[in-house]
Each structure stands twice: as structure tokens, then as C-alpha cells.
N, C-alpha and C positions, 0 to 999 in steps of 0.2 A: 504494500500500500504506500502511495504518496502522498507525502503532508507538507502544507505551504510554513516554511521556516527560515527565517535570516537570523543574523549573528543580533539583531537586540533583539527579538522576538524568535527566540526559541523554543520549538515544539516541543511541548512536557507528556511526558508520558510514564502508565503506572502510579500507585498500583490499582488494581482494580478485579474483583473476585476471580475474572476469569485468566489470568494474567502471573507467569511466574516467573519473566524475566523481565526487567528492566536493563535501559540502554543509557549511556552517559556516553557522547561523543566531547572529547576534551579538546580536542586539534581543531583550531578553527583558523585553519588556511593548509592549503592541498595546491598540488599544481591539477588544474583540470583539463581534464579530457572533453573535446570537443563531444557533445550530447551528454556529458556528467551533473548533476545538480548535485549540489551539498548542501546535506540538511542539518541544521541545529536540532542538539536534542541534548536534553536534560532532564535527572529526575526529578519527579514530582516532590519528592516526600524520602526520608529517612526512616527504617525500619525496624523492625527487630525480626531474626526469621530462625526458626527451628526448623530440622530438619531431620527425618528418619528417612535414612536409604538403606535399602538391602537388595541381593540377586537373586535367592533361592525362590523355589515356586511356594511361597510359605503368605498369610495373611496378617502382616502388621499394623502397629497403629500409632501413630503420632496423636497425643493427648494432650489436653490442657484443663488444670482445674482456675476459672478467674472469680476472684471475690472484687467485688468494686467498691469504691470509696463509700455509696451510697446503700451498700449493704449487699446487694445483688448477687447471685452466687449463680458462677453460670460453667456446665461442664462442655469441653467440645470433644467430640471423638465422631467416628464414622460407625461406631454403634452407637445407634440412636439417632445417626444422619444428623448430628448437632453442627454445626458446622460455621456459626458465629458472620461475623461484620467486623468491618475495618472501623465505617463510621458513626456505627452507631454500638449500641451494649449488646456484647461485651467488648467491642474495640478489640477483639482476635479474630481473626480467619482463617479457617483451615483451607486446605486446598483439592480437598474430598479423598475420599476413599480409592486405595490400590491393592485391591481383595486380593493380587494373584503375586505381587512384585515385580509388574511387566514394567512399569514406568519405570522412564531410566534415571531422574532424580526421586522419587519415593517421594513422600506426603511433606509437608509446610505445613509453620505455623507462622502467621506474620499480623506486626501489629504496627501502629504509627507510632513514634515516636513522640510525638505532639500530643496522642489522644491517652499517654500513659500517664496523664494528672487525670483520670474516669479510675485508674486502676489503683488499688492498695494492693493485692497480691499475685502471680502467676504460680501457678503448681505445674511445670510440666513433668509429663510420665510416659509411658509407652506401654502397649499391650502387646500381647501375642494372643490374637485371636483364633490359631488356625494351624499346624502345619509345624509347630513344636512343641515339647512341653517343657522346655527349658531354653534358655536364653544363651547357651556354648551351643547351641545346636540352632542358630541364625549366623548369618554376615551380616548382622546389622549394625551402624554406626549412626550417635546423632552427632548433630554439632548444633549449636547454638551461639548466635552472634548477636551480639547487642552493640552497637557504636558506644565505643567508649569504655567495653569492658574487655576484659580478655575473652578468646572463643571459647567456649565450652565442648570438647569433646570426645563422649561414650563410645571406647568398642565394645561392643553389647555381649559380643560372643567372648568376650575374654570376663564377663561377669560370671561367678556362679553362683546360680539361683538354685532352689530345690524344684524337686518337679512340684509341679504344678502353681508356681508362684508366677503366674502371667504377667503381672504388673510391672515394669519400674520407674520408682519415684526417681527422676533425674536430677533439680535443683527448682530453688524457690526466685522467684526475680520479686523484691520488695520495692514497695515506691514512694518514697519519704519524702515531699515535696519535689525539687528537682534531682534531688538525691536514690541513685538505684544501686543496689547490694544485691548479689546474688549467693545462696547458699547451697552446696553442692551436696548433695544426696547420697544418688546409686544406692536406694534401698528397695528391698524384692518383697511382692503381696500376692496373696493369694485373692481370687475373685469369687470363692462364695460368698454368698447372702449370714449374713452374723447382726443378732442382734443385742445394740448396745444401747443401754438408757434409754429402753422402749421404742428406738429407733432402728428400722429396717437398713444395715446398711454396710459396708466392706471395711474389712483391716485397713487398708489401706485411707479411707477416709477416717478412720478414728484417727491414727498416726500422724494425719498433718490436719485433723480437725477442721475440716469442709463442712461437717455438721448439715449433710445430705441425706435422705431417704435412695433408698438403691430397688432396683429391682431385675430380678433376671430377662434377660434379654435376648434375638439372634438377629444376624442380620437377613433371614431367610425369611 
């Protein structure tokens, strides 16, 4: 596609639900080729973006647990087709579901940078919904990048979990006016239904206290 752009008025683009790459062209002068346009492009926005990638034919899950300043407690994952907003609550969006691990970057989570005075905390985690019952038995890697902090990143199969602990708690991203702390985790849960203080609900949310009702689920 072509887009009308000059060097003061440069084409911004990103991000946007359907969208997993952005472009930054930094060189603004080229020797041109007769029939060449050159287009200005910048990005939109500053981001935050988690990532779970893996090869084997197995069903993983890039997760986010978000509690917002204003109380709101909102989970994303691809069970339950949760699957959140940039610009609205919860200010995360996932990048949907890769039930078989064909996609060749795996699943996103990404948030603006701007719209993280909405957020007091991120929980991200990761499941295995499918295809292992332990976490040495994936290629899975995340990484998590936040501008400004260092990268965060899990080889998943060098974790040892016990069978059947599907979950892992990765790190917590806090957000203290403009002030963000991230606390690093790599703790393993199991995903039955347990109830705690009259509430329906997982190991794994007692431990980092989400204070959720849970209930069994498939994506079938």
C-alpha cells in the first residue's frame, strides 16, 4: 500500500489490534531512483510487548493478569477469547490465539506506554494448554521488553515444573506514578479449581492475590 508522506509530515503508523509490526524509517535522504518515492514513517506510540514463541506442534498461551488503578480486574488469555484493548480497559492486547504453534512469532502482549497511569499492576504468566504436561518438554521462550527497563527473558524448557503445573507466573510490572518496577517470578501452578475463602478459584491466583472466581473451561 501507498501513503502520501514528506519529511515534516510523516506517515505514523501502529499500533492497532490487527497489526504486529511496526516501521520506523530513520534515513531521510537516499539517492533516488528514477520512479522511487520515499516515504516518511514513524511510530505512532511507545510500547510494552511480551512475547511467547515456540516451534513444536504443542498449544501455548501468552497471559496477563491486569488490576487497574480504579479497581478493575481484568484476565487476558485465548481461553476464554479474553483478549483486551490498547485504548480502552484494560489498556492490554493480546494478539489472539496460536492453538497449533504455526505462527512464526507466537502470541503478544502489548500495551501503550502512555495509557500505563489506567494500570497499578500486570501479572504476566503463561499456560500450556495442550501438547505437554511439563514445561522441559516445550521450546518455549518469552521475552518481555519494556522501554527503559532491562529485557526480561524465560527459556521455559530449561524450567522444571512438576507434571501437571500448566501455569507460569513470569514477573509482576508495578506502576507507581511514573515510576515502573518489575518483579521476576518463574513460579509453576497447577490449574485445578481449589477453593479458598468461599471462593471458587486457582493456586495460582491465591499466590499473587487477583482475588478472582475461576471456573473450568475449553477452548472446544
Amino acid at each position: 500500500k501507498e501513503m502520501a508522506a514528506t519529511k515534516s509530515k510523516p506517515y505514523t503508523v501502529g499500533p492497532s489490534p490487527s497489526s504486529k509490526t511496526f516501521v520506523e524509517v530513520k534515513r531521510e535522504s537516499k539517492k533516488m531512483k528514477k520512479g522511487e518515492t520515499l516515504l516518511f514513517v514513524k511510530l505512532q506510540s511507545s510500547q510494552l510487548v511480551a512475547n511467547l514463541d515456540w516451534d513444536n506442534a504443542q498449544d501455548l498461551d501468552m497471559c496477563a493478569f491486569v488490576e487497574l488503578k480504579n479497581g478493575g480486574k481484568h484476565i487476558l488469555q485465548p481461553l476464554g477469547k479474553t483478549f483486551g484493548a490498547l485504548d480502552y480497559a484494560p489498556y492490554v492486547l493480546h494478539s489472539g490465539d496460536d492453538r497449533h504453534g504455526n505462527s512464526e512469532e507466537g502470541e503478544f502482549l502489548h500495551a501503550e506506554m502512555g495509557n500505563l497511569k489506567h494500570i497499578k499492576r500486570i501479572v504476566f504468566y503463561t499456560m500450556i494448554y495442550s501438547g505437554a504436561s511439563n514445561w522441559s518438554q516445550t521450546d518455549a521462550v518469552v521475552t518481555i521488553s519494556v522501554p527503559g527497563q532491562s529485557t526480561i527473558e524465560v527459556p521455559l524448557n530449561e524450567q522444571n515444573s512438576d507434571h501437571g503445573q500448566n501455569k507460569c507466573v513470569l514477573c509482576t510490572l508495578h506502576v507507581e506514578g511514573k515510576r515502573l518496577t518489575i518483579d521476576r517470578h518463574v513460579t509453576f501452578h497447577g490449574g485445578g479449581i481449589i477453593t479458598h475463602k468461599g471462593r471458587k478459584t486457582i493456586d495460582m491466583d491465591v499466590a499473587y492475590d487477583f482475588g478472582l472466581t475461576w471456573v473450568t473451561a475449553s477452548k472446544d
